[in-house]
N, C-alpha and C positions, 0 to 999 in steps of 0.2 A: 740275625743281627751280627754284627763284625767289633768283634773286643778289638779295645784299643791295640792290646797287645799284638795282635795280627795286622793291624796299621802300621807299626813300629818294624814288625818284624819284617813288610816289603818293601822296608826304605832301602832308598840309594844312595851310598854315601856322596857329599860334597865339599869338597873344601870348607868347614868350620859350619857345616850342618849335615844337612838330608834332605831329599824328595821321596815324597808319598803320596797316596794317592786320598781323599775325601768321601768313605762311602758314601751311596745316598741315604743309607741308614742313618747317616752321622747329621744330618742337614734339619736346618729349620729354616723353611721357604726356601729362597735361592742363595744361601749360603749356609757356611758349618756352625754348627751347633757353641757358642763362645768359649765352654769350659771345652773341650775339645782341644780347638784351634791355640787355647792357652795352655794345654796340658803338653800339647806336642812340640811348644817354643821353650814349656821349661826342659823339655827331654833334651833337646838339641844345646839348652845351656850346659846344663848337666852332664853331657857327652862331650863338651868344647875343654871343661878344666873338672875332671873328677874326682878330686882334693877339695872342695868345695867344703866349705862349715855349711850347718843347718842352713834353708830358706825361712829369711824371716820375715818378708814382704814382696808384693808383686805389683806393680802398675802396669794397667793394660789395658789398649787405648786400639779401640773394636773399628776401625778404621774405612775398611771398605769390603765386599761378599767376597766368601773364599768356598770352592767349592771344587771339586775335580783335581787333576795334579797341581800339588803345591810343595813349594819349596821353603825349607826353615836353614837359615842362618843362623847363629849368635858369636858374638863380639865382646869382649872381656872391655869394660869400657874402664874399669878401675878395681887394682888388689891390694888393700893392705895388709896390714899383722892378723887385724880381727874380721876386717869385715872384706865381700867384694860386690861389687857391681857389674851384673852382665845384661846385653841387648838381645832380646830375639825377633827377628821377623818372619815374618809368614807372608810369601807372598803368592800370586797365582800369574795366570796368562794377563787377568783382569789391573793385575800391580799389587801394591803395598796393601794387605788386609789386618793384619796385626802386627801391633808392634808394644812390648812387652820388656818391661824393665825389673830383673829380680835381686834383690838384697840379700845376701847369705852372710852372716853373722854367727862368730864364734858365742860360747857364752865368756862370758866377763865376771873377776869378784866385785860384789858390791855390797853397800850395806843396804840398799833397800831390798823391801822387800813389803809389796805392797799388791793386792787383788780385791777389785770389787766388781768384775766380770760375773752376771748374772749366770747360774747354774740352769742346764736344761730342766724343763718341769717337768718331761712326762716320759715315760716307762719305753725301752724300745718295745720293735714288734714282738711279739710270740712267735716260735717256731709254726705254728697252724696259723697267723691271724692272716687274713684274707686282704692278698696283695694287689698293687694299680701296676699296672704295666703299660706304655704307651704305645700309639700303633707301630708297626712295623715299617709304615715309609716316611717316621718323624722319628727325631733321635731320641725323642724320651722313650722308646722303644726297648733304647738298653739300657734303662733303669727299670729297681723295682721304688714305688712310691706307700706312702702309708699315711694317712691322714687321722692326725687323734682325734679329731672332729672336737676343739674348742671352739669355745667364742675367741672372735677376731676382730680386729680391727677392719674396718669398710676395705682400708688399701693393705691388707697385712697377707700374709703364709706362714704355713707351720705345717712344715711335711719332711715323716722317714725318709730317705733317701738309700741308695745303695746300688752301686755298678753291679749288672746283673753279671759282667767277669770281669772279675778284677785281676786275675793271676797273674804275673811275672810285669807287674809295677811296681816303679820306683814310689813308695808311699805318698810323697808331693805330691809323682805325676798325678794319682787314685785323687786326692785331695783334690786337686786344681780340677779336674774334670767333672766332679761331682756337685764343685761349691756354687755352679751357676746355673744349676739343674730347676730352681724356680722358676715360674713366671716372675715379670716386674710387678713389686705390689700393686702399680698402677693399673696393672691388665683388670684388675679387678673394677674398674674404677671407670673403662673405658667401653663403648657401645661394640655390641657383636662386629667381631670382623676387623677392627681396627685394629691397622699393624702397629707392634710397638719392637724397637731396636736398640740394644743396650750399646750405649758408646763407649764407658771406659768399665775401668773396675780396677779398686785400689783394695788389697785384702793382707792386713797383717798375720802372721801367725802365731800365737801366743802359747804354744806347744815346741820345741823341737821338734819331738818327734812323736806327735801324734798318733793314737793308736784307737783302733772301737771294735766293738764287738759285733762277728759275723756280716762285717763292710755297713751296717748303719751307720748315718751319721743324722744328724739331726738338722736340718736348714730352716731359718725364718731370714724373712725380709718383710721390710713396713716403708712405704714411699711417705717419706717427712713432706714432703709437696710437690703439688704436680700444675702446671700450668703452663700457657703459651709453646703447646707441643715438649714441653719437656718436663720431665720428674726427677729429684735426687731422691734415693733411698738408704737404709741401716740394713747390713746383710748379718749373722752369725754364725757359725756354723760349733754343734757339740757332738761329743761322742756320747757311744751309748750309756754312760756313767753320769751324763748330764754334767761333763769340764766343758770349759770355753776351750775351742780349738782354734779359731778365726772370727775375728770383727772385718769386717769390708763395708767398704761403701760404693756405690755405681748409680753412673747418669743414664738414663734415659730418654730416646726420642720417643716420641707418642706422634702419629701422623693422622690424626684425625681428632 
């Protein structure tokens, strides 16, 4: 399997980004893997102005299959005192496959002070409990996976998560590539074999700076409705202390 960090580390610089190359490790069907392709457009923002305040949200709008040499842009679209706005694109031979808009935001005084962000329920893994690892020519390959095995909802997940390397990442980048590591709730929902392809993905941060224990983090997603080929869903993601880290939400194409 190829750490992202070895991705990173055969880029070519370019004028206000990079090109690198899309293992096939990295790939689901004929394109990259989405937390991937988002993790590499926040690197290339992150590398444009690195004075940056915390990321406090991402939109990211899954566009067209990226696979093989790709090229990442970004583009300072707007800075103020507290907050900025930057653009990334991911593009290939193929064109425009992502394009990614991040929020970096100082903190601010305020008098609120206000949280009813649901706590994770359940215990991370155990140093011995017995790990899912995905195949080697599919990108869950480099994750490890863990299932508390509750009851679920018909369209729901609830699975450990964890880059099986995560070393010399920027914490976001670790975050952004791990948060979309799910299936669509709806995969649950849909007949063997039917492709299904996430279209956007909006995910705020509700951490600065986010931290967990031995790279777990905790991911559920529940698809609120699915119909006429497409599904919206509720993403979250906690650390191992069961804090809210991230709320998201992401569309879905269903093709069958």
């Amino acid at each position: 399997m190829t750490p992202i960090a070895e991705i990173l580390a055969a880029r070519t610089p370019l004028e206000m980004g990079f090109e690198t190359s899309i293992p096939a490790d990295w790939l689901q069907g004929r394109t990259a893997y989405g937390g991937l392709s988002a993790a590499i457009a926040l690197q290339a923002a992150l590398e444009l102005e690195p004075d940056l305040p915390p990321l406090r949200s991402a939109q990211v709008a899954f566009i067209g299959p990226l696979a093989g040499r790709v090229r990442i842009t970004a583009t300072r679209l707007r800075r103020g005192r507290n907050a900025a706005f930057l653009q990334a694109d991911v593009t290939s031979d193929a064109g425009l496959g992502l394009r990614a808009t991040f929020v970096f935001m100082a903190a601010l005084p305020s008098a609120i002070v206000h949280d009813e962000a649901p706590r994770g329920a359940v215990t991370p893994p155990a140093a011995d409990a017995e790990l899912y690892t995905g195949p080697g020519n599919f990108f869950t390959g480099n994750f490890n996976f863990l299932d508390p095995k509750l009851a679920l909802a018909p369209a729901e997940w609830l699975r450990w998560v964890r880059l099986r390397d995560r070393n010399e990442l920027h914490p976001m980048v670790e975050l952004m590539a791990i948060g979309d590591a799910l299936p669509p709730g709806a995969f649950k929902l849909a007949k063997p074999n039917t492709p299904l392809s996430s279209l956007n993905w909006q995910i705020n941060f509700l951490d600065a700076e986010p931290a967990t224990q031995d790279g777990w983090w905790l991911l559920h997603a529940r698809a609120d409705s699915a119909r006429a080929g497409y599904s919206s869903q509720r993403m979250t993601i906690w650390n191992a202390a069961g804090a809210p880290v991230a709320e998201a939400m992401q569309g879905v194409a269903i093709f069958g």
